[in-house]
N, C-alpha and C positions, 0 to 999 in steps of 0.2 A: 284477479283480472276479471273485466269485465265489458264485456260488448254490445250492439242491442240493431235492431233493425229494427225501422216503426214507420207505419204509417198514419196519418194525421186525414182525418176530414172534418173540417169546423162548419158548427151552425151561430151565426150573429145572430144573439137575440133584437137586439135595437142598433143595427148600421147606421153608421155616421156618426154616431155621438161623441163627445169627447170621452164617457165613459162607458166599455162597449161591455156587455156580458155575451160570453161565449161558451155552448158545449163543442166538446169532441171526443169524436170516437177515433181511439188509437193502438191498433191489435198490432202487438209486438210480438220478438222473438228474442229471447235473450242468451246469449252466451258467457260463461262463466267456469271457472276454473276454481277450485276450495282444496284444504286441506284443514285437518287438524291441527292449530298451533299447539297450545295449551292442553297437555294429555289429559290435568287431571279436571279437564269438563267434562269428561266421563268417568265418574264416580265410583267407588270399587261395589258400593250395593247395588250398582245396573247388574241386571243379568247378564251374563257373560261379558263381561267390563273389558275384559284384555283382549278380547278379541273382537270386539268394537273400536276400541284405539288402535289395533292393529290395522282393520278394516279403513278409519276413518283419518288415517295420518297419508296416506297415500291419497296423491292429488286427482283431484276427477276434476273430470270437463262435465257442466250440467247446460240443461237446455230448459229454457222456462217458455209457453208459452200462456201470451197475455190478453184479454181484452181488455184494456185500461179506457173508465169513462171519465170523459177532466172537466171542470169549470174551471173559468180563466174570468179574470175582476180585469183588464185594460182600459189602459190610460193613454189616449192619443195627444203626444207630448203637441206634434208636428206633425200636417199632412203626411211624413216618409217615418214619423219616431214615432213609437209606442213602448211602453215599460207595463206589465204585467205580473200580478201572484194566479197561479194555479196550481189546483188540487185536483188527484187522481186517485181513483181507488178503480180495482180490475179482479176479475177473477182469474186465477192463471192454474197452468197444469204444470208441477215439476217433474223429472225425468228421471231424478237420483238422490239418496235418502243423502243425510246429511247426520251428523252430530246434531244441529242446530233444527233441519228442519227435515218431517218426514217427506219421501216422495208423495208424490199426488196433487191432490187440491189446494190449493193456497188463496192469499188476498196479494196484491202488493198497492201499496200507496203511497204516491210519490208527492212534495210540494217544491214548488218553486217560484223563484224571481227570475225573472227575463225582461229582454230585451227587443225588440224590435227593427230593422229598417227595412223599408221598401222601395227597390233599385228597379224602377219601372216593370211594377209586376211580378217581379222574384223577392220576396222578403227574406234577409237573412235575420236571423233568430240565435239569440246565445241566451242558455236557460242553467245555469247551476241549480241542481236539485239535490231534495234530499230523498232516500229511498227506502222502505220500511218492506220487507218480505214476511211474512206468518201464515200458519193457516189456522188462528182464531181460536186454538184449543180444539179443533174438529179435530187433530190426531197426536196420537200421542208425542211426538218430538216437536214442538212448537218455541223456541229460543228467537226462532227469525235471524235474520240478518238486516243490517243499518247500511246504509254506502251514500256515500257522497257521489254525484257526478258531476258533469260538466260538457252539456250538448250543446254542439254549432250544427245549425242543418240551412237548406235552402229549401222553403216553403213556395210551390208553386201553382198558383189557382188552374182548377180544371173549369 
């Protein structure tokens, strides 16, 4: 399982064009649920192996948090349409060790295709993404996690 709370502030590099380049900064909060499928990902020459899979088969809640920085390539279909690829790479804090990945320090980088419309001033936004979690080899449990998602939000200019 997985959840996430984000928030979004975009800078337009060249507004109005048909095609727009965008940064944004977007510090999330992630919520996540894991367990151990697969025992023998824990190997029997890990130091204390059986009690690692003991440890790592019982399901935790983990908490990620993110500063994710994104470029967006957009394509203003129609004054209200646009279609979009973005990439995001963040530095984030994890909260609990994993089989896959140690607690602490990590990267995550997410890419996506999206969607656009603009309902006088509320853009709603559908973005299937792909999601990469590691921390780079900076600590020793580095396997990461992959996830697909699938956000709908309603984007609203301050």
């Amino acid at each position: 399982d997985n959840s996430y709370v984000q928030a979004q502030v975009y800078y337009t590099l060249n507004p109005g064009r048909k095609w727009q380049y965008q940064i944004a900064l977007m510090p999330e909060v992630n919520f996540a649920s894991h367990k151990l499928q697969n025992l023998y990902f824990v190997t029997p020459d890990e130091p204390d192996y059986e009690y690692k899979r003991a440890i790592y088969t019982q399901q935790k809640d983990i908490r990620e948090y993110i500063l994710n920085v994104a470029f967006f390539v957009r394509r203003n279909i129609t004054e209200d349409f646009s279609m979009y690829a973005m990439f995001n790479v963040g530095p984030m804090i994890t909260d609990t060790e994993t089989e896959r990945l140690s607690k602490g320090f990590a990267f995550c980088d997410v890419f996506a295709i999206g969607a656009s419309y603009d309902f006088g001033g509320v853009m709603l936004d559908v973005r299937p993404n792909l999601r990469h979690v590691s921390n780079g080899g900076l600590q020793e449990s580095n396997s990461g996690f992959n996830s697909y998602n699938f956000t709908f939000s309603a984007i609203v200019p301050f």
